[in-house]
N, C-alpha and C positions, 0 to 999 in steps of 0.2 A: 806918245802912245800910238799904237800902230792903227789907221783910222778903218779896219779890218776885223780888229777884236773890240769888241761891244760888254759894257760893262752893264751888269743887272741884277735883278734880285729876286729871287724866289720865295714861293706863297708863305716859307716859313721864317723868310728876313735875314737871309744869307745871302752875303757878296759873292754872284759868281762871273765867268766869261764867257764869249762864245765867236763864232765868228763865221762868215759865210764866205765860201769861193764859187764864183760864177763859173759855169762847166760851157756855155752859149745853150742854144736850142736841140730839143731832140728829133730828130728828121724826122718822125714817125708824125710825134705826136702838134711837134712845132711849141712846144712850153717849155719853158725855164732849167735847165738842169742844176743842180746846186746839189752842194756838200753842205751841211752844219753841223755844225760840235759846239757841244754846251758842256756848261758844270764843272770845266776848271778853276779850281780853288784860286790859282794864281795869274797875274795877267802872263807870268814866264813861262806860264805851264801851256797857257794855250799859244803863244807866240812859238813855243818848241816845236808843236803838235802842225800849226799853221803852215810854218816852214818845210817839214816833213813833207808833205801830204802837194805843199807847190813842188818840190823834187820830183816826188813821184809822179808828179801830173807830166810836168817836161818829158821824163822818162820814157811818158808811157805802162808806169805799172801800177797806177792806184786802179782799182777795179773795186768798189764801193758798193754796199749791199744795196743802195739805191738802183746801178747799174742793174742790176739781177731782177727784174722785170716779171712779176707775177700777177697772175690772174687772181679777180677775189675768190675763187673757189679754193685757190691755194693756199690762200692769205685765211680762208676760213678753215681748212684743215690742221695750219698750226695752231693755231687763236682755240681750237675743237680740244686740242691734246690738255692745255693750258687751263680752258674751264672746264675741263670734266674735272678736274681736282679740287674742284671751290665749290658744286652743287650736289645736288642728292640725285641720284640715280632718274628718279622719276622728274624732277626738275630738268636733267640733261635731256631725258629723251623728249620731253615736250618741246626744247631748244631744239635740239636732231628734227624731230619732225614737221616746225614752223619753216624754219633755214633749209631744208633739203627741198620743202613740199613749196616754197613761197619766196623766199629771197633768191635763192640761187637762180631757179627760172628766170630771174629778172636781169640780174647782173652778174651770175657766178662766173659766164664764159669772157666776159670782159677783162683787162688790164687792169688793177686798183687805180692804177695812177693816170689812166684815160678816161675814167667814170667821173661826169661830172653832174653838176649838180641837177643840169635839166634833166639828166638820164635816171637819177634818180627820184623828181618828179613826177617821174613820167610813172616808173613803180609804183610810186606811193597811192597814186591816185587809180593804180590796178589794185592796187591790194583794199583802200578802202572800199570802190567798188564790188569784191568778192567777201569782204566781212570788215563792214564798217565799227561792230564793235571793239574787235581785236586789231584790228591793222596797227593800232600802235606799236604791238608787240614785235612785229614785223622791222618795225623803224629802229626801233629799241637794239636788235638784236645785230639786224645789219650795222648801224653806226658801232656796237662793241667790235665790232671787224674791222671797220675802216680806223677806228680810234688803234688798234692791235696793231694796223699799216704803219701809225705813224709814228707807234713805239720802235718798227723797223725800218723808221725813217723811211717808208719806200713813198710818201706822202705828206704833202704838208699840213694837210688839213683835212678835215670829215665831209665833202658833199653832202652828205645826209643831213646834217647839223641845220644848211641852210633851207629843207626844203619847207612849203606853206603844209603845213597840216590839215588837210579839208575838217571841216566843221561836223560832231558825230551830232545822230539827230535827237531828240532829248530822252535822255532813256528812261524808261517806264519799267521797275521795276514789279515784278509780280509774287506773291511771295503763294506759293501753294500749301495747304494744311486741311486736315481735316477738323468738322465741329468733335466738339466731344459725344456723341450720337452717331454721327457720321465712324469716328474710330470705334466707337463701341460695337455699330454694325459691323465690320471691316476683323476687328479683333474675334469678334464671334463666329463668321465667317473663316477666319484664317485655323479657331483651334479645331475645326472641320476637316479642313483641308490638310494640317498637319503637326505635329508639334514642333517639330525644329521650327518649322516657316513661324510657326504662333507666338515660338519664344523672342526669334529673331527681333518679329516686327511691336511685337509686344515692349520688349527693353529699345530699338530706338524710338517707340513713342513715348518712352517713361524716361525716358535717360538724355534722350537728346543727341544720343552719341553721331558721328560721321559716321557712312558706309564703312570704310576702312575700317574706323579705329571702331567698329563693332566686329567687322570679319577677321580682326588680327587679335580678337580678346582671347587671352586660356584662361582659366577654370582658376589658376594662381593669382588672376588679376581680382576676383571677387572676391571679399574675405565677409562670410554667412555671418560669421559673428560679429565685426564690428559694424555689420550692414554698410560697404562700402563696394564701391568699385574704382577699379585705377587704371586710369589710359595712359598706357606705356610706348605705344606703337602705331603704326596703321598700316593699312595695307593699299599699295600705292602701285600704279603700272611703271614700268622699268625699259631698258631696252629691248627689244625688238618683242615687246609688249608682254614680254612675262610680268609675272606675281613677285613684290620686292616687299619683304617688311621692313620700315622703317621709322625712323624716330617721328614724334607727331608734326601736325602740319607748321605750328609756334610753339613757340613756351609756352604759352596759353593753356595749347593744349594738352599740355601735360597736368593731369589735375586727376583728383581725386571726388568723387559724387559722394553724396548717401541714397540709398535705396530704399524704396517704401515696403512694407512689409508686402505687399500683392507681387513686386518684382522679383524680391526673391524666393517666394513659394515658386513664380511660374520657372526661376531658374535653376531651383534645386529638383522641381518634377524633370525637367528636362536634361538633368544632368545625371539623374537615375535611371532616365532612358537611354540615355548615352553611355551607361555603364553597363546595360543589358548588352548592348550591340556588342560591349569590349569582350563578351565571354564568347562571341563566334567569331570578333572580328580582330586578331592580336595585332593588336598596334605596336606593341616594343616603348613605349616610352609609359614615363611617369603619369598619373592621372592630372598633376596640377597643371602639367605642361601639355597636355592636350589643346587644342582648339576649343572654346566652348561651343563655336558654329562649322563642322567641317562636312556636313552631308554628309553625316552617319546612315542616313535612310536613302542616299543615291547609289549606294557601294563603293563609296571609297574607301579604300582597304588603307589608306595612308594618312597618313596627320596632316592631312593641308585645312587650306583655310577653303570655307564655303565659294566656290565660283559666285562671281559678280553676274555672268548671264544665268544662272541659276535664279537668281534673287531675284533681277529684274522679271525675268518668270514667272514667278511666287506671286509677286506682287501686281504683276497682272491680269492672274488668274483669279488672284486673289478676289481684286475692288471687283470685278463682273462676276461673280459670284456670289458677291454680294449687295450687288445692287447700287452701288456709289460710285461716285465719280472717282478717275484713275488718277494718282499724283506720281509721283516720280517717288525715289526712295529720298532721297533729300529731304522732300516735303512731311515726310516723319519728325523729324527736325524743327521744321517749323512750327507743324502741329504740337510739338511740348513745348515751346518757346510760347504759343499762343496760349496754351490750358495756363500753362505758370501765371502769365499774365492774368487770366480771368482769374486764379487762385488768390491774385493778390501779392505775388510775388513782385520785388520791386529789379527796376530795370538792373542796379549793379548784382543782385544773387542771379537774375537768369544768366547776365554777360559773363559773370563765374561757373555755372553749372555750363554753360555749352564749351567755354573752353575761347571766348570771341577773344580777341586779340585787340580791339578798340572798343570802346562802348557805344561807337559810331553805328557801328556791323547790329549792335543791340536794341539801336533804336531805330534803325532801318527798316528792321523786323516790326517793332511795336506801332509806326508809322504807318504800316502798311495792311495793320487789323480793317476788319470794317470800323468804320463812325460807330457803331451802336454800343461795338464790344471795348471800345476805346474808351466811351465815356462811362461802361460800366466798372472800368479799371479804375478810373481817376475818382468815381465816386465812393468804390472801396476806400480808395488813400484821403478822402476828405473827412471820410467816417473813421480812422481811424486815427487821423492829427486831431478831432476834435474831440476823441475819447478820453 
């Protein structure tokens, strides 16, 4: 056997070949030059391929995609074509804006195949210094590029792979929400200030829903009769930060609620108001397929979904006009995750109703109650194992 071609096996227990040819050193860089070919079924297939490839070297005419010497920014533009076909619009552009805003700076003007590992080091420990929560993502995304290199052979291995991770510092979760008082002032205040804003923040304190998959809801998602609601969508930032609707964030959260009877009185008020506006304002489409949030009262003459700095607006105006402290829109979220729990509801129906994807994310939340409101949960479920 030719001591050239190297016999081996792959992760799924097939006999294959392979073999390396030494090319000497590359003046530039002073490393190793090499050919490799793998995954010949036969050891005559690769001893064919072997022989070939010494000819053309004598020649002169093997010129090998290793030869062809790119920079990572280049290496990340084809690797860019590739997964934009595998993620969701809004998933890509969050990739687009980590890698353009963050890796490139670092290494994009470089050689792949001259980037080694202290030079990546040396990033790592930039990037966790500027956001030591996410930096990972940073490492993540860079090593799918150098890993992309090596599928074009321009590389033998990830730098990235070997750098030390600095240590994140312990993270301290906060989880915001209002008391149920606290929302009551807040909801009384909001039917003040508006009815859309009122209905908004009214259904994600009762429903739990995400910003999106509240701002991408139509009028077809709610059915009055079976008192239900179905999240179908969300609404998600896209490239060069347009409005994209798309499928929800898991499987998770694709799911269906029930709604208490106070939800859909304030949904059906507000969708009688929204039918006033359609006698001045023609929309052209069906009524179920309307938006049920699209700032009918800002003049938009179009079926879009409610602006996101609109809301954040609302919602600001809102809690200072009402005298309580300001949460983010999330924190609506939290706030019926918390009420459920004081209601008595047990941790797998909230992990159902929000749509969590683990029941981890579910007890993250109820871990995170005060002590006081914690033990008034557990002594519901004592009083009720013992009934």
């Amino acid at each position: 056997m030719n001591n050239d071609i190297k016999e081996y096996t792959t992760p799924s227990g097939n006999k294959r070949y392979k073999f390396t040819i030494y090319l000497g050193r590359d003046a530039k860089t002073g490393r190793p030059r090499q050919i490799r070919k793998q995954g010949y079924k036969t050891q005559n297939e690769a001893k064919k391929d072997f022989l070939k490839i010494q000819v053309q070297i004598a020649n002169g005419e093997y010129s090998p995609e290793k030869q062809k010497r790119m920079k990572f920014k280049e290496v990340y533009s084809q690797w860019l074509n590739i997964y934009s076909n595998t993620v969701k619009e809004s998933t890509l552009a969050t990739t687009i804006r980590i890698v353009e805003a963050h890796v490139l700076p670092a290494i994009g003007k470089y050689y792949i195949d001259s980037i080694t590992m202290l030079e990546c080091q040396k990033a790592v420990n930039k990037w966790f210094k500027e956001a030591p929560r996410t930096y990972k993502r940073y490492i993540r995304y860079a090593n799918q590029i150098f890993k992309y290199a090596m599928h074009l052979e321009l590389i033998d291995s990830s730098p990235m792979d070997k750098v030390i991770r600095p240590k994140q510092p312990p993270k301290k979760k906060y989880y915001e929400f209002y008391t149920k008082d606290e929302l009551n002032q807040y909801l009384k205040t909001a039917h003040k200030y508006g009815i859309e804003a009122y209905t908004l923040f009214f259904v994600l304190a009762y429903t739990g829903l995400r910003r999106g998959e509240a701002l991408a809801l139509e009028w077809r998602d709610i059915d009055f009769l079976k008192k239900t609601l179905t999240v179908r969508r969300t609404l998600s930032k896209g490239l060069k930060n347009r409005n994209v609707i798309q499928t929800p964030k898991t499987i998770n959260s694709a799911r269906t609620i029930f709604l208490p009877v106070e939800t859909l009185q304030v949904l059906k008020e507000w969708q009688q108001e929204q039918r006033k506006a359609d006698d001045v304002i023609s929309i052209g489409q069906g009524k179920q397929d309307k938006f049920v949030f699209n700032g009918t009262y800002n003049n938009y003459s179009a079926n879009i979904p409610l602006s996101v700095t609109t809301v954040f607006r609302w919602n600001t105006e809102i809690a200072k006009k009402a005298h309580v402290k300001h949460i983010k829109v999330h924190g609506f979220r939290h706030t019926h995750a918390s009420l459920l729990f004081d209601s008595g509801a047990s941790m797998q129906e909230v992990k159902e109703r929000l749509g969590h994807a683990s029941i981890k994310t579910t007890m993250d939340v109820y871990t995170h109650l005060p002590k006081k409101r914690r033990e008034v949960t557990m002594n519901r479920f004592s009083e009720y194992m013992e009934s």
